[in-house]
LOBAGU-234693 format. One record per residue (C-alpha): z, x, y; residue number from 0. Coordinates in Angstrom, 1 decimal. Layout:
N
<<Z X Y> NUM>
...
end
This chain:
383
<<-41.3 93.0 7.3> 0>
<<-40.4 95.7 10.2> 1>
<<-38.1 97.7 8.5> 2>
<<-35.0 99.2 10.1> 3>
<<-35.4 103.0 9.2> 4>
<<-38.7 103.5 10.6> 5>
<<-38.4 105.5 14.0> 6>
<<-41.6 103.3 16.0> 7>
<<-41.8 101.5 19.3> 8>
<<-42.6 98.7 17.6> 9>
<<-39.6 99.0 15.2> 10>
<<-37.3 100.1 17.6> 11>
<<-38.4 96.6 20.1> 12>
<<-37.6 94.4 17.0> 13>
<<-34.7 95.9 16.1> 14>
<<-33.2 95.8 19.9> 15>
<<-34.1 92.7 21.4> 16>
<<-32.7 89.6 21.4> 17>
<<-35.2 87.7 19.6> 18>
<<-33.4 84.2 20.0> 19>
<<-34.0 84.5 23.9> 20>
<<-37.5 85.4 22.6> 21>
<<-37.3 82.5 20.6> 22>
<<-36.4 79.9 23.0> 23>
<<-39.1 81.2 25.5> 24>
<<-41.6 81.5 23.3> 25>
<<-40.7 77.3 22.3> 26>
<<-40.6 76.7 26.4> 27>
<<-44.5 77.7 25.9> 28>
<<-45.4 76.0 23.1> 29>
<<-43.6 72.9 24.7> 30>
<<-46.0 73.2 27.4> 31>
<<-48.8 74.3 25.6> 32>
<<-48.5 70.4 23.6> 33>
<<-47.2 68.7 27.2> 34>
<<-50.6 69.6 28.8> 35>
<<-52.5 68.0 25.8> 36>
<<-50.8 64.9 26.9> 37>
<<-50.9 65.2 30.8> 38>
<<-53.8 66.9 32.0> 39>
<<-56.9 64.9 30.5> 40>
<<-56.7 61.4 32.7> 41>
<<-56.3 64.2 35.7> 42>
<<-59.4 66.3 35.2> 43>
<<-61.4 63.0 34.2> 44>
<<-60.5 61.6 37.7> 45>
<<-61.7 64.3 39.7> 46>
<<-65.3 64.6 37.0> 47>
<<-64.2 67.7 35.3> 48>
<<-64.0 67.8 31.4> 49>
<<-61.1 66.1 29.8> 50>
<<-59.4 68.9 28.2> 51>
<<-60.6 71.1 31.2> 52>
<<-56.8 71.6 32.4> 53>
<<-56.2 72.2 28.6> 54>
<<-57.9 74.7 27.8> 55>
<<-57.1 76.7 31.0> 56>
<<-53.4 76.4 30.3> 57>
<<-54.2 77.5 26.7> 58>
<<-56.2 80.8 28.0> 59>
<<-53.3 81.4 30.7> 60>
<<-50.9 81.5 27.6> 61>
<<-52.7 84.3 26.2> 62>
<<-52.0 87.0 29.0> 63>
<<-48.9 85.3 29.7> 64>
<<-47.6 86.4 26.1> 65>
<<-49.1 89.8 26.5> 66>
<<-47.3 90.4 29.8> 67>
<<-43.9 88.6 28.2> 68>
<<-43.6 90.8 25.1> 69>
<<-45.3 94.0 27.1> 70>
<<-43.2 94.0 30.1> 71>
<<-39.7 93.3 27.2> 72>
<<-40.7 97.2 26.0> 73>
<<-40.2 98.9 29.5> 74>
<<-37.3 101.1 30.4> 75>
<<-35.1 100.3 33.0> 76>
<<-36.4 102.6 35.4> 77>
<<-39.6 101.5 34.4> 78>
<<-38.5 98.4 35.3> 79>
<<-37.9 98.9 39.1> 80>
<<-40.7 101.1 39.5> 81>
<<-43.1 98.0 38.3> 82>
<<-40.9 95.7 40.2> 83>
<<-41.4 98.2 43.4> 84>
<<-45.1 98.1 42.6> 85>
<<-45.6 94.2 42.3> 86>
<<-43.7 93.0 45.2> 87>
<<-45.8 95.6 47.4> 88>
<<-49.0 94.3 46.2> 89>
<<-47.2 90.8 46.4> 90>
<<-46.6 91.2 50.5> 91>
<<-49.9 92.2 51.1> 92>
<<-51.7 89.2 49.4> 93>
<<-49.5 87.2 51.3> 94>
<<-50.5 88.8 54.5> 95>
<<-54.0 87.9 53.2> 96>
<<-53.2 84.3 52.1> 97>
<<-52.3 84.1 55.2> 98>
<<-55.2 85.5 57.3> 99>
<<-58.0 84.2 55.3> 100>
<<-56.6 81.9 52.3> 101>
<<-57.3 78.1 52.3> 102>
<<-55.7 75.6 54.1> 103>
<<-54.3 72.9 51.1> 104>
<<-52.2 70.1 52.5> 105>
<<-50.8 71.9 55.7> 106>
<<-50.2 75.3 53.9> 107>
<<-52.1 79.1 52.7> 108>
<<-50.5 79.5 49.7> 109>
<<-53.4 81.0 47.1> 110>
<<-56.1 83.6 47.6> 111>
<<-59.2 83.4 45.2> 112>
<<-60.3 86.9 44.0> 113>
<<-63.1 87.7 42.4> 114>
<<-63.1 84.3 41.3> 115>
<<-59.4 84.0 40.5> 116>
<<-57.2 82.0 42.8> 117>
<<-53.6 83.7 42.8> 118>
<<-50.5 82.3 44.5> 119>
<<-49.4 85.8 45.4> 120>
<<-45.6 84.3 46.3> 121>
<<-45.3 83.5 42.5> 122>
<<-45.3 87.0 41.5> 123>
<<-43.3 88.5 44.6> 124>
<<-40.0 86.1 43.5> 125>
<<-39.1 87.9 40.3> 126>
<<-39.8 91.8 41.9> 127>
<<-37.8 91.1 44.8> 128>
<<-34.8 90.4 42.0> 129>
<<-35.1 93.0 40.2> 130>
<<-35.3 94.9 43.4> 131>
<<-32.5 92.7 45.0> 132>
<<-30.3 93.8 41.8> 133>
<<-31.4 97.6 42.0> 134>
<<-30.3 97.9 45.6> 135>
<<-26.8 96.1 45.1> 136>
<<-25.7 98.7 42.3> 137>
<<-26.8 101.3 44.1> 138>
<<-24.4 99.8 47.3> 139>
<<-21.8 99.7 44.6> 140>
<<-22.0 103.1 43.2> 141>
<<-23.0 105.0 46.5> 142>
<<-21.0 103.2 49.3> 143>
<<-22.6 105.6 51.8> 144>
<<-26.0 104.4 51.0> 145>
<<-27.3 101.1 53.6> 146>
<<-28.3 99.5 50.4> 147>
<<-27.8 96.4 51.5> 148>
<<-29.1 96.3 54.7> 149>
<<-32.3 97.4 53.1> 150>
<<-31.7 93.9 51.0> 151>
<<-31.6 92.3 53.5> 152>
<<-34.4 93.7 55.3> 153>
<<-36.6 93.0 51.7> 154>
<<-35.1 89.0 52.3> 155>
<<-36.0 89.3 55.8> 156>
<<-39.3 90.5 55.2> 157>
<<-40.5 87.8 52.3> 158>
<<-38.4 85.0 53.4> 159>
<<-40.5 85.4 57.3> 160>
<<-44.0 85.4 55.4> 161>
<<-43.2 82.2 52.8> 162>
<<-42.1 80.6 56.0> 163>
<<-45.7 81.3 57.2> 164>
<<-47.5 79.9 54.7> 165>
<<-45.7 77.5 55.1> 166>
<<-43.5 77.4 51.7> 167>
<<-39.9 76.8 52.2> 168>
<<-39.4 75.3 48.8> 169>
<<-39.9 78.5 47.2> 170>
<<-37.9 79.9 50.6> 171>
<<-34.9 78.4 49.6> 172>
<<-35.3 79.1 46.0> 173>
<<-35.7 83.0 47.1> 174>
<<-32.0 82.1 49.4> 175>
<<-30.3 80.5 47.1> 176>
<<-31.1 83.6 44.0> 177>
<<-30.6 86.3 47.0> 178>
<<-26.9 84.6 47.8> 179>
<<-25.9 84.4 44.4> 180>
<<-26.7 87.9 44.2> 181>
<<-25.0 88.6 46.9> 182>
<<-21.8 87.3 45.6> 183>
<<-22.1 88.3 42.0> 184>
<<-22.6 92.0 43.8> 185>
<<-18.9 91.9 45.0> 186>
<<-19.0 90.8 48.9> 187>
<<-16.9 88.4 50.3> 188>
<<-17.6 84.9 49.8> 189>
<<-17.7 84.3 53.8> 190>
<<-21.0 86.3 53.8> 191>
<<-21.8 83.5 51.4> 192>
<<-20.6 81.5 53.2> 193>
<<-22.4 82.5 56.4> 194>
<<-25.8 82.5 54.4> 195>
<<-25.6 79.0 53.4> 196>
<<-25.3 78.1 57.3> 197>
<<-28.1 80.4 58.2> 198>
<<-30.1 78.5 55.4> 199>
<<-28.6 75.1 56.9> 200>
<<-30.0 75.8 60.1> 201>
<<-33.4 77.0 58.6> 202>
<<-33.4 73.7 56.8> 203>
<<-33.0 71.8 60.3> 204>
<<-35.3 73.7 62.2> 205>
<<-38.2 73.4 59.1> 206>
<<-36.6 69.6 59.7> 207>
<<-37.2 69.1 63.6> 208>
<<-40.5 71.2 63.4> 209>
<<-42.5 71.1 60.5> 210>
<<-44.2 67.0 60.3> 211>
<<-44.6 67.1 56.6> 212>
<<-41.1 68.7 55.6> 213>
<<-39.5 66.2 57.9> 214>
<<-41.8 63.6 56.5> 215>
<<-40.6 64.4 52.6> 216>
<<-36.9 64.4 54.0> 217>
<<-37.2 61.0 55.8> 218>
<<-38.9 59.6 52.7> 219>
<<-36.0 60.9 50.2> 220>
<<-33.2 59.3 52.9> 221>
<<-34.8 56.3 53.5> 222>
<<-37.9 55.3 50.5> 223>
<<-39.2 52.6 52.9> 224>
<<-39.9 55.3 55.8> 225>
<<-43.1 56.1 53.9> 226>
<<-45.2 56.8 50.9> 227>
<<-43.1 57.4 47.8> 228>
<<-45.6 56.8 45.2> 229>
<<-45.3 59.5 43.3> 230>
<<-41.7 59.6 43.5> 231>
<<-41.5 56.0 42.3> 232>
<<-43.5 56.2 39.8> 233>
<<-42.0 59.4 37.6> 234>
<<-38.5 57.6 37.9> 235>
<<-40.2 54.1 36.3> 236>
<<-42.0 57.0 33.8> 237>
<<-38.2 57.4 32.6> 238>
<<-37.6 53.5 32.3> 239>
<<-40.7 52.9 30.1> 240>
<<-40.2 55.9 27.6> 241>
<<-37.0 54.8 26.7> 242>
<<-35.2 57.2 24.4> 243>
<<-38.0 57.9 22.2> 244>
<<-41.0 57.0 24.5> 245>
<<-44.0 54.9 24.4> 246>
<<-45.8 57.7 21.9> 247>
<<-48.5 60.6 21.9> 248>
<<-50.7 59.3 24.8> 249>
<<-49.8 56.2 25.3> 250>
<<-48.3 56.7 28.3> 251>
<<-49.4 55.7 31.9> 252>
<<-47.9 58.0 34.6> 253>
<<-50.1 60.7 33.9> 254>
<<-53.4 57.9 35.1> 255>
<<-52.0 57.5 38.2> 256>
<<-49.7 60.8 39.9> 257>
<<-52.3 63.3 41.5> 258>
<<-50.1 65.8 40.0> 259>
<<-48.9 64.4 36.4> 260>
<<-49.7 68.0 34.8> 261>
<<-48.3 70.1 37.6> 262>
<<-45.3 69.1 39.3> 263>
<<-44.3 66.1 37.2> 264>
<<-45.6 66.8 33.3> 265>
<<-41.8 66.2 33.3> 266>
<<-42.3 62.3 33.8> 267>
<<-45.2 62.5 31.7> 268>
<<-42.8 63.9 28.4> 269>
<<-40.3 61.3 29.4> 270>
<<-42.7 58.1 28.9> 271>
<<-44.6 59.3 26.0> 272>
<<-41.9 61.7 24.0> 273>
<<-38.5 59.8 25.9> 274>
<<-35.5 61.0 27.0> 275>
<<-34.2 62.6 23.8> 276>
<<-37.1 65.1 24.9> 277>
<<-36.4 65.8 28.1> 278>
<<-32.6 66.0 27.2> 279>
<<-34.2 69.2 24.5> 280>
<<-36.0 70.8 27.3> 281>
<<-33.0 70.4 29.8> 282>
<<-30.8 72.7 26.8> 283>
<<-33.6 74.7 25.9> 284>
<<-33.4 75.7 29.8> 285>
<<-29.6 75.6 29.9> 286>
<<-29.5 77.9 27.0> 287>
<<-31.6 80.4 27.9> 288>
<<-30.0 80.9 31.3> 289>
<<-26.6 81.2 29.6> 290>
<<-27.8 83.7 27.0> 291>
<<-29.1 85.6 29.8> 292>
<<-25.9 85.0 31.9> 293>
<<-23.4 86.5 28.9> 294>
<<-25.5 89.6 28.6> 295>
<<-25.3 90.3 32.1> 296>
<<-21.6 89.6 31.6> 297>
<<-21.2 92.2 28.8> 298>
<<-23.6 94.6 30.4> 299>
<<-21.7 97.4 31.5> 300>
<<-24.8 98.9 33.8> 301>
<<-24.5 97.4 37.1> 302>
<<-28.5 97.1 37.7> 303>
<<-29.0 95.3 34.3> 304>
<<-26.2 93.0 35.3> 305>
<<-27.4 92.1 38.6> 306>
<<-31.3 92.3 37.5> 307>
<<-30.1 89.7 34.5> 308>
<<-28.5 87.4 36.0> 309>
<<-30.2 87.1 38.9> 310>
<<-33.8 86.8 37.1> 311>
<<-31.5 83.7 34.7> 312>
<<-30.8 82.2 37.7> 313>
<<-34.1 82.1 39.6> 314>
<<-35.5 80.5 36.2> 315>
<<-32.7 78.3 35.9> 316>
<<-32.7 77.3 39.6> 317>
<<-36.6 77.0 39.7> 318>
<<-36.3 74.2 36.6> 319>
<<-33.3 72.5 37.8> 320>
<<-35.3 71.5 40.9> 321>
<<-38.5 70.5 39.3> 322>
<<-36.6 68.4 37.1> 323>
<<-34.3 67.2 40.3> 324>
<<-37.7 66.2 42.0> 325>
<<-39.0 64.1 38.7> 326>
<<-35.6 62.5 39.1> 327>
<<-35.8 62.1 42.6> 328>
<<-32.2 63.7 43.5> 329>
<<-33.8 66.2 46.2> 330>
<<-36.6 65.5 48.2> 331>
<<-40.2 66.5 46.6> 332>
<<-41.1 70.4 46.7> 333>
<<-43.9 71.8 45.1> 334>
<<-42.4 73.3 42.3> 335>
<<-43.3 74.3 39.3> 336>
<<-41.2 73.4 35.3> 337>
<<-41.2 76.8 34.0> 338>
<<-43.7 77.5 31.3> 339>
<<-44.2 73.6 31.0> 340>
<<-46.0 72.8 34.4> 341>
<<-49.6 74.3 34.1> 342>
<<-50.7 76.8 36.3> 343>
<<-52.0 80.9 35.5> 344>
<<-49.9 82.3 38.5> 345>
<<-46.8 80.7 37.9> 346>
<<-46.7 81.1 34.2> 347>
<<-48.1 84.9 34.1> 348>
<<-45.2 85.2 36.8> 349>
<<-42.7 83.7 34.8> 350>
<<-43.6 86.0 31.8> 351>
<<-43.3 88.8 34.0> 352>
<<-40.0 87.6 34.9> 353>
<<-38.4 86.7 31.5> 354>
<<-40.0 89.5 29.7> 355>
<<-38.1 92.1 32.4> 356>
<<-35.2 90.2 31.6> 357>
<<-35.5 90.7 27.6> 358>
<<-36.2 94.2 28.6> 359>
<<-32.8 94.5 30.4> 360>
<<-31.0 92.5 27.5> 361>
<<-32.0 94.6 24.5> 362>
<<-29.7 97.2 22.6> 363>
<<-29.7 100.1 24.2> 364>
<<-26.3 101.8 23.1> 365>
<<-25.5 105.3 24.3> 366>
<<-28.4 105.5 26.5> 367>
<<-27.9 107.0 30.4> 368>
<<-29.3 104.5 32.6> 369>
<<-31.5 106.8 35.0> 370>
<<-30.7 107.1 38.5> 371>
<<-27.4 105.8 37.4> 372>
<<-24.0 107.1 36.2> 373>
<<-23.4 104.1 34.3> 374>
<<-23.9 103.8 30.6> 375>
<<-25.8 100.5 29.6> 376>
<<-25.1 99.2 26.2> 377>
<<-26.3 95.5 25.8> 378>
<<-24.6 93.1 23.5> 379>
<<-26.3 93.1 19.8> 380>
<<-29.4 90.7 19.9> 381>
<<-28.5 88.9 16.6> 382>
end
């Protein structure tokens, strides 16, 4: 038992953060943890690796990923941005070398092995360029005379240019869409909202008219008999089979024939073998997390936490919503990861980093000046 009168880090981090949020995240991995049991083996048998191959990797990428959740939940908000400052520089450079010498996967650079390792490098710039994002937007707030937000847009120019690159315009529009929401969270006028989404409109058509295989996944979503829509198909039957409790532990089928059963649709796979009263968990397990995060950004009375909170709750939030939109096939397919479900070490070491900055910004902090700020930052109690 931590007791409440002893003066330690580690009493004073128990004491101060919200330990449902920690709770619910910590379920989210344990969910995928059991998920990729049930996925992964029929996938790494198919290509001749071992069958719990996929397994045990996702198993060893939740060790660091907990270390970097509950490590990055004890930094102070100026801590914060400084690490955030730190990753998305590191970030933009591996991109730059993803870029120049990564390999070509399926029409795109998108990882970069090192020293053995491959690292999707966009993965970790999306949750630093938040944070940042959010620091920049107070700071326009509380010092008008500062360009503050020219400089984020110039950050959004910057990223949104290399991911285009790659090419990655799923996680493009993801980055848009947190950026705009930002934006008008921040204050501005919702015809600079506005104006976004019709910049992002147009981005959309000209990925549309130029890029074969975006325009390919579009045509496919409009019109099924344009093309191959295999996978597509087959995670929506995935939903008829399971039923509403699902065909059982392993039992399922999906996850024998989608290239990508423990990756971009492990949500099919927990709709055939646990059903829908599963996938309806994990959809308010997602749901409430977001909202959690959303009320303490609410009652947050620094403007950086607020905007660094709610904007980290909504790239989460938006980043399942369209996995699960995919598995459902209400958008066309992106390659897009279920947060802390789908296995892969960059995007759930990523999404650590993310969520554990966000319990970081969400704990107790009353009476404390928030440096390089004149506000004072008193988050709601975690209980």
């Amino acid at each position: 038992m931590i007791a409440r009168d002893k003066r330690t880090p580690l009493n004073e981090w128990w004491w101060t953060i919200d330990r449902i949020l920690l709770v619910a995240l910590v379920g989210l991995m344990l969910a995928g943890f059991i998920l990729s049991l049930a996925a992964s083996p029929p996938v790494a048998a198919r290509i001749g690796l071992d069958p719990f191959h996929f397994f045990h990797r996702h198993g060893l990428f939740l060790i660091p990923a907990f270390i970097v959740l509950v490590g990055t939940s004890f930094l102070s908000p100026r801590a914060i941005r400084r690490s955030a400052l730190i990753v998305f520089a590191v970030s933009l450079v591996l991109i730059v070398a993803t870029i120049l010498f990564g390999a070509e996967v399926k029409g795109a650079k998108r990882w970069i092995t090192i020293i053995g390792v491959s690292i999707q490098p966009s993965e970790f710039a999306k949750p630093a360029f938040v944070v940042l994002a959010a620091w920049l937007f107070a700071e326009s707030a509380r010092r008008p005379e500062m360009p503050a937000t020219s400089m984020a847009l110039s950050l959004l120019i910057v990223l949104v240019t290399l991911l285009v690159m790659e090419p990655d315009f799923g996680q493009t529009l993801l980055i848009l869409a947190v950026w705009g929401a930002l934006f008008y969270i921040a204050g501005i006028r919702f015809i600079w909202v506005l104006a976004l989404t019709g910049m992002g409109a147009v981005g959309t058509y000209g990925a549309y008219t130029m890029v074969p295989h975006v325009a390919g996944r579009i045509k496919r979503f409009m019109d099924p008999a344009s093309g191959d829509t295999f996978q597509v198909d087959t995670a929506i039957e995935s939903f008829a089979r399971g039923g509403w409790l699902g065909q059982g532990p392993g039992e399922g089928t999906v996850k024998r024939i989608l290239p990508d059963s423990h990756t971009d649709f492990v949500f099919a796979v927990a709709a055939e073998e646990f059903g829908i009263v599963l996938c309806m968990v994990l959809v308010a397990l997602f749901a409430y997390i977001v909202l959690r995060a959303l009320m303490h950004a609410h009652r947050t009375e620094d403007l950086f936490a607020r905007f660094a909170s709610a904007g980290l709750a909504i790239l989460f939030g938006t980043q399942a919503a369209i996995n699960m939109a995919v598995n459902l096939h209400l958008i066309p397919a992106k390659g897009m990861t279920l947060p802390f479900i789908s296995y892969g070490g960059s995007s759930m070491i990523s999404l650590a980093y993310g969520m554990g900055m966000l319990l970081a910004l969400t704990r107790l902090r009353p009476s404390i000046e928030v440096e390089s700020s004149g506000d004072s930052y008193a988050a709601p109690s975690p209980a």
